[in-house]
C-alpha positions in Angstrom: -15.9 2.5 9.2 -14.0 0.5 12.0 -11.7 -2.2 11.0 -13.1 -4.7 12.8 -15.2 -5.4 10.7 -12.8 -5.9 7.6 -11.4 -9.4 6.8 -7.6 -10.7 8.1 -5.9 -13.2 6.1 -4.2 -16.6 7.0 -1.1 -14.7 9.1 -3.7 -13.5 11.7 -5.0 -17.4 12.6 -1.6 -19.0 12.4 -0.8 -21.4 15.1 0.9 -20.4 18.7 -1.0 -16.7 19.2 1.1 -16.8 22.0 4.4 -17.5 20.7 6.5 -14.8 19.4 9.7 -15.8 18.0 10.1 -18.7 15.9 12.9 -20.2 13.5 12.8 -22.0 11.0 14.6 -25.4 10.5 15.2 -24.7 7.0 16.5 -21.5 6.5 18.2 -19.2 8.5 15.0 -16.8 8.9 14.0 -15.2 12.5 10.1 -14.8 12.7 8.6 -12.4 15.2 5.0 -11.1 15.6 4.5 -7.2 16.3 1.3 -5.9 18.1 -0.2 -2.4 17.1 0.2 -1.0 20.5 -1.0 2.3 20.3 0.8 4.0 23.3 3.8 3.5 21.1 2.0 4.8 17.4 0.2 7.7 18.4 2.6 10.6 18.7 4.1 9.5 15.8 4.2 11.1 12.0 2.1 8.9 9.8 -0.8 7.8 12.7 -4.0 7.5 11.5 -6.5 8.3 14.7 -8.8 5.4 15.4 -11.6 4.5 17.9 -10.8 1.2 18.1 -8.8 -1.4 20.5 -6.0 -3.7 18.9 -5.8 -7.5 20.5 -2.8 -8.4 20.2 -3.7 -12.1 19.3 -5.5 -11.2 16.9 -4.5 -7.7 15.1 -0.6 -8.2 14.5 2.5 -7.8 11.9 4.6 -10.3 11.5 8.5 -9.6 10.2 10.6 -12.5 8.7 14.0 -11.5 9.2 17.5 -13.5 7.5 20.4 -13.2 9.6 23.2 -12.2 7.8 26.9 -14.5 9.1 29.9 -12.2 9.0 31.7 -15.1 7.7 29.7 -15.4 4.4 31.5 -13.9 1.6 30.6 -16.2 -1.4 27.7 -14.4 -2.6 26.4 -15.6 -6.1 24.7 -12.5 -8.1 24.0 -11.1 -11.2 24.2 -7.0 -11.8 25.6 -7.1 -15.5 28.7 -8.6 -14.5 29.5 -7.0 -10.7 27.9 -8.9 -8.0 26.9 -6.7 -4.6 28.6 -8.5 -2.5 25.1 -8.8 -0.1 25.9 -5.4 0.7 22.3 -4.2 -0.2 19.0 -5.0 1.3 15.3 -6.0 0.4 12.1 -5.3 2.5 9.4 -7.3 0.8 6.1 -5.9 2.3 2.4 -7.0 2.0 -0.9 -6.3 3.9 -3.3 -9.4 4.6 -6.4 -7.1 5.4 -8.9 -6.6 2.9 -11.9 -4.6 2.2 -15.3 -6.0 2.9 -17.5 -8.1 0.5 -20.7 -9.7 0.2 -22.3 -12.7 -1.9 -25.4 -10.0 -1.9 -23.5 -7.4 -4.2 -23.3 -9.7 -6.9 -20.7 -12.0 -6.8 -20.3 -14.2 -9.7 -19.5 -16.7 -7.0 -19.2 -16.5 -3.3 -16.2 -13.5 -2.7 -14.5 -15.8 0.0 -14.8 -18.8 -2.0 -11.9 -18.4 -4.7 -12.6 -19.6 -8.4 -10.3 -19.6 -11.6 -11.5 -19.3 -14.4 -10.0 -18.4 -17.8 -6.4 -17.9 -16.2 -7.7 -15.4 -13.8 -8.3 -16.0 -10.1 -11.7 -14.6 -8.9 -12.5 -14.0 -4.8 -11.7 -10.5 -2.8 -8.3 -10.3 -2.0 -7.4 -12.1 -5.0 -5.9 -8.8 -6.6 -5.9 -7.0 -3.3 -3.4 -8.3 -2.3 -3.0 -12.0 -1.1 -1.6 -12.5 -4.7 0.9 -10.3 -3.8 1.5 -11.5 -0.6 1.9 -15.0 -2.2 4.2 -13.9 -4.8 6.9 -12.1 -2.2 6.8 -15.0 -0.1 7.3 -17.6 -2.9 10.1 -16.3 -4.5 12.2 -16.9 -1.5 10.9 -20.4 -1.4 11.4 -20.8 -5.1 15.0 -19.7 -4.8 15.4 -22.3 -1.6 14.0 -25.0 -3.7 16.9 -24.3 -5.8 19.2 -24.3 -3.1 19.7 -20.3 -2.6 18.9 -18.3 0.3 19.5 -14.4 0.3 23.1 -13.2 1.3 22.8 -13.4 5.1 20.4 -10.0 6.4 20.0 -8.7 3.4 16.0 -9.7 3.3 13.2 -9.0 5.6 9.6 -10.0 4.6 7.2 -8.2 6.8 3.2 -9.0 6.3 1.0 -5.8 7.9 -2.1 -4.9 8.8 -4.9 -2.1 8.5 -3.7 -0.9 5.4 -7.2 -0.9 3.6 -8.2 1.9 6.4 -5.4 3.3 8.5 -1.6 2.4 7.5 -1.1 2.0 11.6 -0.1 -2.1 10.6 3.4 -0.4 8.8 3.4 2.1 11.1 4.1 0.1 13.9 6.4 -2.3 11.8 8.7 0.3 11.1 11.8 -0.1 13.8 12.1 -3.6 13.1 11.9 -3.9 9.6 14.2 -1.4 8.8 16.6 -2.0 11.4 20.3 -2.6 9.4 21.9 -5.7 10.8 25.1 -4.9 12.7 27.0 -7.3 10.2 25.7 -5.2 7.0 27.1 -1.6 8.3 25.4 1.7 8.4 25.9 2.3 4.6 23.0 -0.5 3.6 20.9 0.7 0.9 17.7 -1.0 1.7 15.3 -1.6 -1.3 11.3 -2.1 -0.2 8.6 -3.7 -2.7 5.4 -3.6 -2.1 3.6 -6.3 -4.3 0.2 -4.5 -4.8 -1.7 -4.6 -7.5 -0.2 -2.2 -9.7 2.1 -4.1 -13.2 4.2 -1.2 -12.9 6.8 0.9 -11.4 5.1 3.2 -8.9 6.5 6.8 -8.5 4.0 8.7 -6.5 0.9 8.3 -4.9 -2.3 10.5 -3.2 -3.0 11.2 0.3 -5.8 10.4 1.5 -8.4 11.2 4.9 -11.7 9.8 6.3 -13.4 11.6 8.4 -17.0 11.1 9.3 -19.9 13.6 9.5 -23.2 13.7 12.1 -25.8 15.9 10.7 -28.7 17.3 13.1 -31.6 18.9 11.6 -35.4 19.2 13.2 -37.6 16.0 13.8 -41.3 17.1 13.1 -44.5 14.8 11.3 -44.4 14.8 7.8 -47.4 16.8 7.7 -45.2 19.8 8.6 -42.2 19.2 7.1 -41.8 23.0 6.4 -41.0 23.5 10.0 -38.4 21.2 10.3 -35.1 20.0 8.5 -34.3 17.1 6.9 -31.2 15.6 8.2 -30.8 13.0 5.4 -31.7 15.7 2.7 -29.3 18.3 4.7 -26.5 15.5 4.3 -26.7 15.1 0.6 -26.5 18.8 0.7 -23.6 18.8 2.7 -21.6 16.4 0.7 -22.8 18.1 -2.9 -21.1 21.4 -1.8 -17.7 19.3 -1.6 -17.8 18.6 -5.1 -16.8 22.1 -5.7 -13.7 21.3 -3.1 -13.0 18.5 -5.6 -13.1 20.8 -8.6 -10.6 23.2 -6.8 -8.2 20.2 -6.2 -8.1 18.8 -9.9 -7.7 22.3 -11.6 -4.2 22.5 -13.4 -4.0 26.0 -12.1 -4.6 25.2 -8.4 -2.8 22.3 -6.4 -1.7 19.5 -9.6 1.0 17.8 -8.8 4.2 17.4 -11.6 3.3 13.6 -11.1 -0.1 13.9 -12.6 0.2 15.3 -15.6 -1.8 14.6 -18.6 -3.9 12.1 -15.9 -7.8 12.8 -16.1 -9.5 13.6 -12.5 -6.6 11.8 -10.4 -8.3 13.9 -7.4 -11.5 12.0 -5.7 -13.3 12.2 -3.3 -16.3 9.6 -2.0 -19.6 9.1 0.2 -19.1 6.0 1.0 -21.9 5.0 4.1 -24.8 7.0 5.2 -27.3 6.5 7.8 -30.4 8.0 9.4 -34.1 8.6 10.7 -35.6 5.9 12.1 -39.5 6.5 10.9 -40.5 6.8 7.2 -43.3 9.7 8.5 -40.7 11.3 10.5 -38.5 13.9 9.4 -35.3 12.3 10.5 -33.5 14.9 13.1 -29.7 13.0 12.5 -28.1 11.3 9.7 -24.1 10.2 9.6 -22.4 9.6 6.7 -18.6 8.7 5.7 -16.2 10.2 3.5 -12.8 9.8 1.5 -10.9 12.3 0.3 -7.9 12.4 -1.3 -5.1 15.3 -2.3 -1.5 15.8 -4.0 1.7 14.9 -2.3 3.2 18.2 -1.0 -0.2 19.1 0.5 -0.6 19.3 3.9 -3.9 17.3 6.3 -4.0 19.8 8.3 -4.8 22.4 5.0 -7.0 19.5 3.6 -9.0 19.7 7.0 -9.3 23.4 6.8 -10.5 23.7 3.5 -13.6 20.6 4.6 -14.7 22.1 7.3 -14.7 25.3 6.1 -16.5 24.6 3.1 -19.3 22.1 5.0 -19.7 24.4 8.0 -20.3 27.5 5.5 -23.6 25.3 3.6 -24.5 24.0 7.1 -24.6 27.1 8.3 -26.9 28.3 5.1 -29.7 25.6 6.0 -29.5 25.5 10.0 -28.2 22.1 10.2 -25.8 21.6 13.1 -22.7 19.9 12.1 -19.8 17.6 13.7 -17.2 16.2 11.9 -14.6 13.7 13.6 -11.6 11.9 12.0 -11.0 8.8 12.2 -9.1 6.3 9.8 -6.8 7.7 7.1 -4.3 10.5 7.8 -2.5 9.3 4.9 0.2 12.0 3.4 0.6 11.8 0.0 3.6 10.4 -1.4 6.5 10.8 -3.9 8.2 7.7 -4.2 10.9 8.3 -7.0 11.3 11.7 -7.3 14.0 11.6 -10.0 11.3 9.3 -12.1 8.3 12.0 -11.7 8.0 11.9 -15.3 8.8 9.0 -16.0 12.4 8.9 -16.7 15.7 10.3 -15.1 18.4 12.8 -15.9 21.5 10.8 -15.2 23.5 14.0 -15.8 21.4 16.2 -13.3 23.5 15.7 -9.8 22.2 18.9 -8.6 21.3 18.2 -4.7 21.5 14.8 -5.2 22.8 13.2 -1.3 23.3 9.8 -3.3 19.0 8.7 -3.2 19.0 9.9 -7.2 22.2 6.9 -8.1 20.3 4.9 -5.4 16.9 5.2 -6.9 18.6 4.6 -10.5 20.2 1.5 -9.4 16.5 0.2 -7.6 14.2 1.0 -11.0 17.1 -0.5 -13.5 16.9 -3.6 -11.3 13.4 -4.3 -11.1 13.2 -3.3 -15.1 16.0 -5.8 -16.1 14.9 -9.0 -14.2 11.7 -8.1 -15.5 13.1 -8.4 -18.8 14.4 -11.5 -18.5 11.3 -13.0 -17.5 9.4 -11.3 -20.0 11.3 -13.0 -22.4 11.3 -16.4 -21.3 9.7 -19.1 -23.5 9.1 -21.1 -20.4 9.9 -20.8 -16.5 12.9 -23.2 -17.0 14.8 -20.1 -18.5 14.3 -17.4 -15.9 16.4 -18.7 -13.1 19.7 -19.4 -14.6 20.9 -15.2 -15.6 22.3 -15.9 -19.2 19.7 -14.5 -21.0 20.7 -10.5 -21.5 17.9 -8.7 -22.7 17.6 -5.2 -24.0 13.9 -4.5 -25.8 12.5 -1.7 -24.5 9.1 -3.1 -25.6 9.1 -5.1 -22.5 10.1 -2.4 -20.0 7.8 -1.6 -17.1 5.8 1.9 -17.1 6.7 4.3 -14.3 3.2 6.3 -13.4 2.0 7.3 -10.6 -1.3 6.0 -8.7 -4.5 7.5 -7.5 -4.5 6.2 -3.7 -2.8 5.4 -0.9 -0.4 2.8 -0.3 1.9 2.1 2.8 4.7 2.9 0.7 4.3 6.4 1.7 6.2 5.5 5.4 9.2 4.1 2.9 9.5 7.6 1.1 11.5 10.5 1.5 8.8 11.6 4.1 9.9 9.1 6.8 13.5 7.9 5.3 16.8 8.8 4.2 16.3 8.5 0.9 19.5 8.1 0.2 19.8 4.4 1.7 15.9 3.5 1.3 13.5 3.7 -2.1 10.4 2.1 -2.1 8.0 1.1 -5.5 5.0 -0.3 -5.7 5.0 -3.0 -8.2 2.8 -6.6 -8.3 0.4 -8.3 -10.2 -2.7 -7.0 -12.9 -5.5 -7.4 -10.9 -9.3 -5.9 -12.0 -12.0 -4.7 -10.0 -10.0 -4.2 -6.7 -13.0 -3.3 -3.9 -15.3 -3.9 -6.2 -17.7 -7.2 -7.5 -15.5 -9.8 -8.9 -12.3 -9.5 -8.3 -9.9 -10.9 -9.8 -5.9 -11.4 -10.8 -4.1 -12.9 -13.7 -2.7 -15.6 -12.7 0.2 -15.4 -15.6 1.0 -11.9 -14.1 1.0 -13.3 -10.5 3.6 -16.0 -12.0 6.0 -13.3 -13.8 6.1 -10.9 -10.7 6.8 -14.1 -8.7 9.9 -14.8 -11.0 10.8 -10.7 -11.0 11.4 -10.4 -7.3 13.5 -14.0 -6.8 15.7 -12.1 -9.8 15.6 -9.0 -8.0 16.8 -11.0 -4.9 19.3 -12.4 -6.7 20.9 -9.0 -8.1 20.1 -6.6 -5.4 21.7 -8.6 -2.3 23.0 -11.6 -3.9 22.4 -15.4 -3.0 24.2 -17.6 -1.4 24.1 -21.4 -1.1 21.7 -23.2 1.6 23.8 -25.7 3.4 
């Protein structure tokens, strides 16, 4: 289960480990790496317990920041006809860690050697997420080979890492890349998109935990095996009395979540490694084995906990195993990232509580589905840039639904922000198989979500010329 053994993209080997500031001769953009350093994480909501070190030359975030000019006023942007004025920001966020994968699992084609083929890229990552990554990053050099930048500070582009087992990579990001700009003002609505791979409008997502298991049971010759017990065997027994746990969690009646509605089994949970005995006529005396487990937003890790151990410790307890269980990895809360879009849509009308995050959240999900709409309906990628194309089908609106896992977009949410001046979605390219053999992302998708967020830039925090 430990990290180090998953797979850091490009960021992590860039040139100068040393260096951390750096700005750019072509824009007005402030880069800066950021260590994990856990002395500063761990007391904090949202840390994931690991066993782990970090090296800061080789584990780091890095945060992109534009510096917003108080003397810039001529912002150029598009929101049907009433431009922002840059007064609204973007966080453009994107982890470069990625799940491990070998040629032995069978790989059409080496996973870390990338192929297209039939307008799809194949490799892992592809889909999860260094299209993504690419996309976020490419729109802003799209709109500077156009001769825009964004309106002063109102963009940061921050790549993380350790999503794929911890969420420590945003953790740690947190203080600078939602730190307002002095020249914006407190009342900055900040917009985030994560570019995962999801061709929709995220409202919600699970939590999730890992936690892994040591079984001991009674080594003895196989030619006895009545008087001993059967670690391996006692493991698989172990994990089979969850499966009633999981039943529990899906039931309608028990802890469903409004968000998951009508979905089938949105609730998993998964062995994922096992090991033990070391002699095949032995009775193996230990085995250790790895699990995930995931639950609705609004229930609590400490409750999930409860209910594991007191369901394993019960079975253990029935066959004379001796059990441990230690966390480490995902303490992931789940999430509700649009609460006024739970199912789907929004009650304009209904201002009941709202502290502003309901117009705020409005204003983000109208945004993202109108620039999408423009693209959608381009004939060719000469027509998306220009913003004289108004376009109303409905046929070509986004979904809003909810997804299954974890993403960092939880530490954007209502749990960790005002949600009043931040609201975070998930929303990127169609990828298929993500973790899984062959891998792979549509490259036309990858090209329209490219397109979507330089419009969204445009609209949300305006553009202003690059001289």
């Amino acid at each position: 289960m430990r990290c180090e053994g998953m797979e850091v993209g490009v960021v992590a080997s860039s040139s100068g480990a040393k260096k951390r500031t750096r700005k750019s001769s072509h824009s007005r953009f402030e880069v800066t790496r950021h260590p994990v350093q856990l002395d500063d994480i761990r007391d904090r909501r949202g840390y994931s317990p690991v066993d782990w070190a970090y090296d800061d030359d080789q584990k780091f975030n890095v945060v992109a920041r534009c510096r917003r000019r108080l003397e810039e006023e001529d912002v150029d942007g598009d929101n049907d006809g009433e431009s922002r004025s840059g007064g609204d920001a973007i966080l453009l966020v994107g982890h470069v860690d990625v799940v491990p994968a070998s040629n032995d699992d069978g790989w059409s084609a080496h996973p870390f050697d990338p192929v297209v083929r039939d307008g799809r890229m194949y490799g892992r990552g592809a889909g999860d997420m260094k299209a993504g990554v690419v996309a976020m990053i490419y729109a802003i050099v799209a709109l500077r080979d156009l001769g825009y930048v964004p309106a002063g500070g109102g963009l940061t582009i921050c790549t993380v890492v350790e999503e794929e087992c911890t969420g420590n990579g945003a953790l740690a990001s947190l203080p600078a890349t939602l730190a307002v700009d002095v020249a914006m003002g407190e009342g900055t609505r900040t917009a985030v998109i994560i570019p995962e791979p999801f061709p929709w409008i995220v409202t919600a997502q699970l939590g999730v935990i890992w936690f892994t298991v040591s079984v001991t049971g009674r080594p003895c010759h196989v030619l006895s095996t009545s008087s001993g017990s059967n670690a391996i065997e006692g493991a698989y027994a172990l994990y089979d009395s969850l499966r009633s746990l999981e039943d529990r969690y899906n039931e309608p009646r028990g802890n469903a979540h409004p968000a998951y509605v009508g979905i089938d089994h949105p609730v998993n949970f998964n062995l994922g490694r096992i090991s033990g005995g070391n002699w095949a006529s032995s009775v193996p005396s230990r085995c250790e084995f790895e699990v995930r487990v995931g639950f609705f937003p609004g229930v609590s890790i400490d409750d999930v906990k409860r209910d594991v151990e007191t369901t394993m410790r019960g079975r253990a307890g029935e066959l004379g195993l001796g059990l441990d269980i230690a966390y480490r990895g995902f303490h992931a809360d789940g999430a509700v990232l649009l609460p006024g879009y739970v199912d789907g849509t929004i009650d304009v009308d209904d201002e009941s509580g709202d502290d502003g995050s309901r117009s705020l959240q409005k204003d983000f999900v109208e945004t993202i589905q109108r620039c999408n709409r423009l693209v959608s309906s381009s004939s060719s990628p000469s027509d998306v840039g220009d913003g004289a194309v108004t376009v109303n089908d409905s046929s070509r609106e986004l979904p809003l639904r909810p997804v299954t896992c974890t993403t960092d977009a939880r530490f954007y949410s209502s749990l960790f922000q005002d949600p009043s001046k931040v609201v975070v979605t998930c929303y990127g390219p169609e990828a298929t198989n993500i973790h899984g053999v062959d891998e792979s992302v549509s490259l036309k998708s990858f090209r329209d979500v490219t397109a979507t967020i330089a419009l969204f830039v445009r609209d949300w925090c305006g553009l202003i010329k690059d001289e």
